[in-house]
Each structure stands twice: as C-alpha cells, then as structure tokens.
mmCIF file as Biopython writes it, N, C-alpha, C and O atoms, coordinates in Angstrom:
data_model
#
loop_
_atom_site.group_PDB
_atom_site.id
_atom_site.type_symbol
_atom_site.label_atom_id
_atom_site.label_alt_id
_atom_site.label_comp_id
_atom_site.label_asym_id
_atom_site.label_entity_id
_atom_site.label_seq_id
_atom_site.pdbx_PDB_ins_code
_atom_site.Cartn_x
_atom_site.Cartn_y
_atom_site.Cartn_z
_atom_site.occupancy
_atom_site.B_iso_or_equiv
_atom_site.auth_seq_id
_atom_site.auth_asym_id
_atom_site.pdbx_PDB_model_num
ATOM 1   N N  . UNK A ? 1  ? 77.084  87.444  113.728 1.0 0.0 1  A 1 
ATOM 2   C CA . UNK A ? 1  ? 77.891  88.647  113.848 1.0 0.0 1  A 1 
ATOM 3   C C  . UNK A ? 1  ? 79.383  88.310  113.863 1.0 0.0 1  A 1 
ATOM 4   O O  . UNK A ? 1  ? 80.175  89.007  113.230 1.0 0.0 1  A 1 
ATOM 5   N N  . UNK A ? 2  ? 79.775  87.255  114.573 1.0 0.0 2  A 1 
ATOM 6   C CA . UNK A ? 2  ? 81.282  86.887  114.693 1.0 0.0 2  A 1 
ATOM 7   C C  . UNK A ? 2  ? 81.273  86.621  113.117 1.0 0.0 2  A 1 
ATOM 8   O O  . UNK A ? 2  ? 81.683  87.661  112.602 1.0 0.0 2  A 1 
ATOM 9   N N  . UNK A ? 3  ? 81.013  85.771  112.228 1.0 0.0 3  A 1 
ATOM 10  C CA . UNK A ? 3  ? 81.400  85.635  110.790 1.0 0.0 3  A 1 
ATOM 11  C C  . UNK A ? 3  ? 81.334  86.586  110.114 1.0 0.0 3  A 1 
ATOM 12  O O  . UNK A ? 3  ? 81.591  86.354  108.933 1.0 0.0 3  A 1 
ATOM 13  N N  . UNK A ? 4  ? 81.015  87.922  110.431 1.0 0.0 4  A 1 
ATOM 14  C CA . UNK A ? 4  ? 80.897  89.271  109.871 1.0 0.0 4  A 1 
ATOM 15  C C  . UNK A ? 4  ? 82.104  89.755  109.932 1.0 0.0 4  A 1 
ATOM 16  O O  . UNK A ? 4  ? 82.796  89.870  108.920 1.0 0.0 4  A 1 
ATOM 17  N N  . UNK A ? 5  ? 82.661  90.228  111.569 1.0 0.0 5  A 1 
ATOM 18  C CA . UNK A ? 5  ? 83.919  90.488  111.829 1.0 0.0 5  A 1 
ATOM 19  C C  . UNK A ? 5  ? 85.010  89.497  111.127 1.0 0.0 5  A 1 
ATOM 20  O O  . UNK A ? 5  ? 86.037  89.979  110.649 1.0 0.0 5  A 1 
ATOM 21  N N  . UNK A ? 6  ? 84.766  88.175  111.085 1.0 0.0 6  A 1 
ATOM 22  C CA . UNK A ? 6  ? 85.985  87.740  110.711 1.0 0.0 6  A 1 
ATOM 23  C C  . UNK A ? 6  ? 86.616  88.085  109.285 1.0 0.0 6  A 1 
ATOM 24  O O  . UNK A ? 6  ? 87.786  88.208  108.925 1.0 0.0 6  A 1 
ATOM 25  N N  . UNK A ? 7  ? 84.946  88.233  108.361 1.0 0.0 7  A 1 
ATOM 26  C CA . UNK A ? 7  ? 85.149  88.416  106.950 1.0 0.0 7  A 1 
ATOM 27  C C  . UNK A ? 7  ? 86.038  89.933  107.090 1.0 0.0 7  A 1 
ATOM 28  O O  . UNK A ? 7  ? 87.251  89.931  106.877 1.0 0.0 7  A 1 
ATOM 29  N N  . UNK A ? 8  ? 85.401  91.046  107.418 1.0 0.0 8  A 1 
ATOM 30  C CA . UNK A ? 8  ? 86.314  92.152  108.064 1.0 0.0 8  A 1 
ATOM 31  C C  . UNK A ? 8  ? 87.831  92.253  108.170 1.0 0.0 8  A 1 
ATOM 32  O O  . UNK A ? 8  ? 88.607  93.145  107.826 1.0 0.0 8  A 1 
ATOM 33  N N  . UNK A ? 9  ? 88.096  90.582  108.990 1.0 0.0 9  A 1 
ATOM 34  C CA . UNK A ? 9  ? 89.461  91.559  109.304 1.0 0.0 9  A 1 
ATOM 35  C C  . UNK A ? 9  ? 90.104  90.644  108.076 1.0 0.0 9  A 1 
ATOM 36  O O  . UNK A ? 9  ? 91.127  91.144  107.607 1.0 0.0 9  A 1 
ATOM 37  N N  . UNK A ? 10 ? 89.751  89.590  107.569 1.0 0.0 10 A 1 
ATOM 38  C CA . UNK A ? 10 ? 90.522  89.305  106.572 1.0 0.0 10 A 1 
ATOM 39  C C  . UNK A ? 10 ? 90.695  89.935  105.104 1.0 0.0 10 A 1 
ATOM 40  O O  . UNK A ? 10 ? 91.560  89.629  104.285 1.0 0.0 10 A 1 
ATOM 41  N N  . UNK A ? 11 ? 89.630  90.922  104.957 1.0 0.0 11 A 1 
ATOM 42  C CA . UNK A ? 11 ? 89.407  91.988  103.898 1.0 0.0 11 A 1 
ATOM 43  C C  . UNK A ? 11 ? 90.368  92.636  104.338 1.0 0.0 11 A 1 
ATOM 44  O O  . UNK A ? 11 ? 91.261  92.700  103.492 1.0 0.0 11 A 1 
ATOM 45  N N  . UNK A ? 12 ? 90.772  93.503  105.913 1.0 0.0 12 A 1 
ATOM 46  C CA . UNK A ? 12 ? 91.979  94.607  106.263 1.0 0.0 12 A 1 
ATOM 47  C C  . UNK A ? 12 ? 93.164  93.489  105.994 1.0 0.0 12 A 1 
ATOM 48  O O  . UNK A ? 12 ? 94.264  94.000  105.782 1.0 0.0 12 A 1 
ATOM 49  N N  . UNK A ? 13 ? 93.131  92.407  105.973 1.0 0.0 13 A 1 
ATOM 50  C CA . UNK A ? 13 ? 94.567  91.653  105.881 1.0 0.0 13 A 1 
ATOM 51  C C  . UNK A ? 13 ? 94.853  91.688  104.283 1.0 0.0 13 A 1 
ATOM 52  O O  . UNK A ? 13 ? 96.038  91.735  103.951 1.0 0.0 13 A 1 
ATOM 53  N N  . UNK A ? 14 ? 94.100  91.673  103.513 1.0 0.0 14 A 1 
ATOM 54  C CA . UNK A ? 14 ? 93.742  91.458  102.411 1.0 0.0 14 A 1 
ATOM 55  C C  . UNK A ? 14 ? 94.548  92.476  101.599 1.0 0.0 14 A 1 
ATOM 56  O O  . UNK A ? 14 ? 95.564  92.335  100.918 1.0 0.0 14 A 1 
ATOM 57  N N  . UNK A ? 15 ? 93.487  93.973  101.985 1.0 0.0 15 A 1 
ATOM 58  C CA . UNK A ? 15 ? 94.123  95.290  101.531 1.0 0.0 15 A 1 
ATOM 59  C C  . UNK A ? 15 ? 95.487  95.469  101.840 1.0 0.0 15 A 1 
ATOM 60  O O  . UNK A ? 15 ? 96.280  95.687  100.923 1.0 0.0 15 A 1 
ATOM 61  N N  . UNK A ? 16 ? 95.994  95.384  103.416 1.0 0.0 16 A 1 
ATOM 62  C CA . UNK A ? 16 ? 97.200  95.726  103.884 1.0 0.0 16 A 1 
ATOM 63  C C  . UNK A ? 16 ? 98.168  94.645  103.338 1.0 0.0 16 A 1 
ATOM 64  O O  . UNK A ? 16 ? 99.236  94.782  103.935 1.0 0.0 16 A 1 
ATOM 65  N N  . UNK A ? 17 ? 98.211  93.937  102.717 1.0 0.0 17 A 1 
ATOM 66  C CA . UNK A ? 17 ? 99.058  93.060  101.691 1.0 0.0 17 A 1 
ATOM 67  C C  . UNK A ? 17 ? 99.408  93.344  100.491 1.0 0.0 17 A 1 
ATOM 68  O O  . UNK A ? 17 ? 100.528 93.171  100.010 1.0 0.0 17 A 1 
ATOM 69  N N  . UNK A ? 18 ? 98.186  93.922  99.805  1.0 0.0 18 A 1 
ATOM 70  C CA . UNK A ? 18 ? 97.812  94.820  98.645  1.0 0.0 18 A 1 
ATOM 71  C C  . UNK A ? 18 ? 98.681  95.634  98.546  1.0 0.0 18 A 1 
ATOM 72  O O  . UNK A ? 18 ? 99.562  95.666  97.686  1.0 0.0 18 A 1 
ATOM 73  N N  . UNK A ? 19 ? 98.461  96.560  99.654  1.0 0.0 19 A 1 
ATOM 74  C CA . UNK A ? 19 ? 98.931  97.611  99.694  1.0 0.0 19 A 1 
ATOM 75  C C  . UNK A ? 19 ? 101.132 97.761  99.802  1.0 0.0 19 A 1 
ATOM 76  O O  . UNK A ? 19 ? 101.899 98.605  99.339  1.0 0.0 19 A 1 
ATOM 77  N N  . UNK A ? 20 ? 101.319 96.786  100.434 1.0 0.0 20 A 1 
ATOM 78  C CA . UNK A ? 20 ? 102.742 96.107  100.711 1.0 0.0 20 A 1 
ATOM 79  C C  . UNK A ? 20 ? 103.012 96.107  99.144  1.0 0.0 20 A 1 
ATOM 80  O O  . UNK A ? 20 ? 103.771 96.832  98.501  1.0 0.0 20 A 1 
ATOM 81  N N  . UNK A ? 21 ? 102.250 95.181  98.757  1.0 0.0 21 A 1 
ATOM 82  C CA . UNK A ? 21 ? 102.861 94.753  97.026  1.0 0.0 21 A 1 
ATOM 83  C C  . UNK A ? 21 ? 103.304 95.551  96.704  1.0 0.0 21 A 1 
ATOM 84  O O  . UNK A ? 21 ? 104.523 95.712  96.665  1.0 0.0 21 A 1 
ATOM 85  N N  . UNK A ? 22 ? 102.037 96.727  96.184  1.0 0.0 22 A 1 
ATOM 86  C CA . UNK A ? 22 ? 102.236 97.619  95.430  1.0 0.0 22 A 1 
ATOM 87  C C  . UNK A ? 22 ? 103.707 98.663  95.479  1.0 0.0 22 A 1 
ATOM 88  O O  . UNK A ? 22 ? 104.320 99.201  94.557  1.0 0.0 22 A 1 
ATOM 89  N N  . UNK A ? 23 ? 103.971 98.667  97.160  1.0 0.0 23 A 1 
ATOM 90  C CA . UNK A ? 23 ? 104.572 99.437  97.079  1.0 0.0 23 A 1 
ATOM 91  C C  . UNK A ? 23 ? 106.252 98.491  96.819  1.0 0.0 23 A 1 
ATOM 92  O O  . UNK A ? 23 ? 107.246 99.005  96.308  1.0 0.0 23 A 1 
ATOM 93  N N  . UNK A ? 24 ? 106.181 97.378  97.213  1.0 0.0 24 A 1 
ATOM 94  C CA . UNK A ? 24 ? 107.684 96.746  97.036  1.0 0.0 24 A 1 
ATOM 95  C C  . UNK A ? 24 ? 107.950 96.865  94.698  1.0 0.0 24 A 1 
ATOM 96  O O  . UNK A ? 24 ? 108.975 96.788  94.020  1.0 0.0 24 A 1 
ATOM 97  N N  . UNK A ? 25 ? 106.856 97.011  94.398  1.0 0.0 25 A 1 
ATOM 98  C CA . UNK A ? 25 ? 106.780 97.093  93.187  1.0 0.0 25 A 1 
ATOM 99  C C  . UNK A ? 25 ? 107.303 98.353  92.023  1.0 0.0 25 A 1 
ATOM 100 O O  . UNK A ? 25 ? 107.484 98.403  90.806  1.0 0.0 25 A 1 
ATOM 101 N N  . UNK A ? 26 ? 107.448 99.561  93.520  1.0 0.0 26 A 1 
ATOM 102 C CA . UNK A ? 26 ? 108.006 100.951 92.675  1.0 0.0 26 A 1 
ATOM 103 C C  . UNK A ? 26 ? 109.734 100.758 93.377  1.0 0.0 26 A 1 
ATOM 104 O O  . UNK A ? 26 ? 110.015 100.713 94.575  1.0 0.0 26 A 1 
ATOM 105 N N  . UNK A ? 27 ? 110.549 100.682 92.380  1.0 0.0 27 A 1 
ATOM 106 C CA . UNK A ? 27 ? 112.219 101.143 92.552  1.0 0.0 27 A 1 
ATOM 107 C C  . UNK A ? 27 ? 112.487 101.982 93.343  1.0 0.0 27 A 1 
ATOM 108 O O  . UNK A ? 27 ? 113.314 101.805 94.238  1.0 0.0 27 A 1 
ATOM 109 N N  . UNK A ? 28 ? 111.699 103.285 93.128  1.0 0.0 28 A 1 
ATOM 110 C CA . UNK A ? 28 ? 112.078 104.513 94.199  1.0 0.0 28 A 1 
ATOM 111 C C  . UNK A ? 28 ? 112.075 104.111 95.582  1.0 0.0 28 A 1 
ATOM 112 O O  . UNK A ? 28 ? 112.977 104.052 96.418  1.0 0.0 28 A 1 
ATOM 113 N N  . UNK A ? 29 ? 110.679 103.813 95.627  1.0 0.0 29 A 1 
ATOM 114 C CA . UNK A ? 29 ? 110.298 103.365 97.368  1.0 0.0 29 A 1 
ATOM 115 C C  . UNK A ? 29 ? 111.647 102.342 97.461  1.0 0.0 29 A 1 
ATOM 116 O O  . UNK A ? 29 ? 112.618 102.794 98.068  1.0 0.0 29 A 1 
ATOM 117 N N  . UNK A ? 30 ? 111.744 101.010 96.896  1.0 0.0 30 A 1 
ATOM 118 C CA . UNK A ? 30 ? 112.924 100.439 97.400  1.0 0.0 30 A 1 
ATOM 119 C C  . UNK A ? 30 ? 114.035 101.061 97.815  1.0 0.0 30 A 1 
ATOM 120 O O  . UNK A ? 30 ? 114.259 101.177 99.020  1.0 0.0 30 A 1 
ATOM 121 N N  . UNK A ? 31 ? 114.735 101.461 97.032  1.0 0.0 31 A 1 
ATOM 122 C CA . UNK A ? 31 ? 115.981 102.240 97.045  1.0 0.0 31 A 1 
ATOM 123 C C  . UNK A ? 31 ? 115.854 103.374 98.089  1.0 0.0 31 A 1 
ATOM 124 O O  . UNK A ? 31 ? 116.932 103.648 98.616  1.0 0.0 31 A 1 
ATOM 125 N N  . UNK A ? 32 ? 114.499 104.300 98.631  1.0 0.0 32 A 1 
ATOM 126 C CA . UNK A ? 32 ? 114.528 104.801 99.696  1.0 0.0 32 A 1 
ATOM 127 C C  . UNK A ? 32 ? 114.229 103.989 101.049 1.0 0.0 32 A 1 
ATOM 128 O O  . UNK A ? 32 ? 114.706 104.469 102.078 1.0 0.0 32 A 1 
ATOM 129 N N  . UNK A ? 33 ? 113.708 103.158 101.115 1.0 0.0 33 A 1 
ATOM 130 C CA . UNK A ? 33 ? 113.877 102.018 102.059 1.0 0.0 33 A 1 
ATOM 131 C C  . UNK A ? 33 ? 115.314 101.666 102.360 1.0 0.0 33 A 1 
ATOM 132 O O  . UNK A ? 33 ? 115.725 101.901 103.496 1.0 0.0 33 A 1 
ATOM 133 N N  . UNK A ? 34 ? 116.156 101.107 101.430 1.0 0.0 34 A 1 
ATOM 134 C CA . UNK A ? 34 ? 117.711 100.309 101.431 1.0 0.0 34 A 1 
ATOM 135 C C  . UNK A ? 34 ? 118.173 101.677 102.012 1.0 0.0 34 A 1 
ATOM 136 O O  . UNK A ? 34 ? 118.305 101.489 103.221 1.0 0.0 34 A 1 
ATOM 137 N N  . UNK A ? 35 ? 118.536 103.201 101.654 1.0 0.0 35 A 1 
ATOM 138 C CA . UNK A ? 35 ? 119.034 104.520 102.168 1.0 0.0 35 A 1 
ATOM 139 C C  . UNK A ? 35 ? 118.521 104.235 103.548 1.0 0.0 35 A 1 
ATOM 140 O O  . UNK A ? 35 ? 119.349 103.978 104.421 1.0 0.0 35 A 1 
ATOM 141 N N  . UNK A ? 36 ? 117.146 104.256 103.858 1.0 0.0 36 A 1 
ATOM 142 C CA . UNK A ? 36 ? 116.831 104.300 105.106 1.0 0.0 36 A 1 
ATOM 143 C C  . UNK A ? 36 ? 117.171 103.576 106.537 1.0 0.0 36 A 1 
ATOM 144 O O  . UNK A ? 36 ? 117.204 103.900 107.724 1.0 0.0 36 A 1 
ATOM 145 N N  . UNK A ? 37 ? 117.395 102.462 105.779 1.0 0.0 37 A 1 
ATOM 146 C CA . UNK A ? 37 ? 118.156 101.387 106.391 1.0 0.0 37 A 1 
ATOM 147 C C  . UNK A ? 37 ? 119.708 101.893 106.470 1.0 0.0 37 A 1 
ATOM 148 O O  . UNK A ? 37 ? 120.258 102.210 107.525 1.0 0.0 37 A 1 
ATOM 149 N N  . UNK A ? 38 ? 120.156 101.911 105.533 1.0 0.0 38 A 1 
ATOM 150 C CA . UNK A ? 38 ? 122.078 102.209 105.804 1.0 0.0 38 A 1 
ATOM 151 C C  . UNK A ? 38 ? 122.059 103.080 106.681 1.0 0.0 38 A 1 
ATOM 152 O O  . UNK A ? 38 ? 122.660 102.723 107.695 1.0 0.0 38 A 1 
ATOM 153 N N  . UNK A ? 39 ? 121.631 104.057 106.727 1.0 0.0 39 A 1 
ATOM 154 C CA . UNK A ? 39 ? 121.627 105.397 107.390 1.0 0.0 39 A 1 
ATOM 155 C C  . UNK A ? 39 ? 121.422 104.908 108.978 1.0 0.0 39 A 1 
ATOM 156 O O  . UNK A ? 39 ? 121.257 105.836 109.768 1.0 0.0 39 A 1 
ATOM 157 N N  . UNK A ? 40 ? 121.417 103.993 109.353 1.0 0.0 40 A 1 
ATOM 158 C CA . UNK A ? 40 ? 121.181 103.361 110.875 1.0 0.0 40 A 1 
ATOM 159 C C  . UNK A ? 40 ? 122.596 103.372 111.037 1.0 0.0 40 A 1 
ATOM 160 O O  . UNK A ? 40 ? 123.169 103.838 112.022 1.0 0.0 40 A 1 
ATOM 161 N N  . UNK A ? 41 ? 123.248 102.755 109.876 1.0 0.0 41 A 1 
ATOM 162 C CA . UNK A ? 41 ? 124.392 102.299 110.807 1.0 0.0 41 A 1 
ATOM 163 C C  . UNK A ? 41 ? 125.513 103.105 110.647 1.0 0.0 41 A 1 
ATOM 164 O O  . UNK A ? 41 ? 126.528 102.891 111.310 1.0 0.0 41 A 1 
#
C-alpha cells in the first residue's frame, strides 16, 4: 500500500509541473503575472 501512495503523489507532482509548464508557455498569462507583480509596489 505505501508503494501505491508514493506512485500517487509523484503522478500529483508530475501533473502539477505539467500544469506550471503549460501555463509559463502562454505570453498572456506571463505578462499578467509581471502586471501582477508591479502592481505590489
């Protein structure tokens, strides 16, 4: 059962990396990220 879970969470590490890529990969999202950021200071 423990080698079950582990496969598990490295599949959610897996996706949630995936999922990072994809999005550093669209211009828009960047450029609303960098806005989101300035706007702090």
């Amino acid at each position: 059962m423990k080698l079950f879970w582990h496969g598990v969470w490295w599949a959610v590490a897996a996706a949630v990396l995936a999922a990072v890529f994809l999005l550093y990969t669209q211009p828009e999202f960047m450029v609303q990220m960098a806005n989101q950021l300035w706007s702090c200071f």
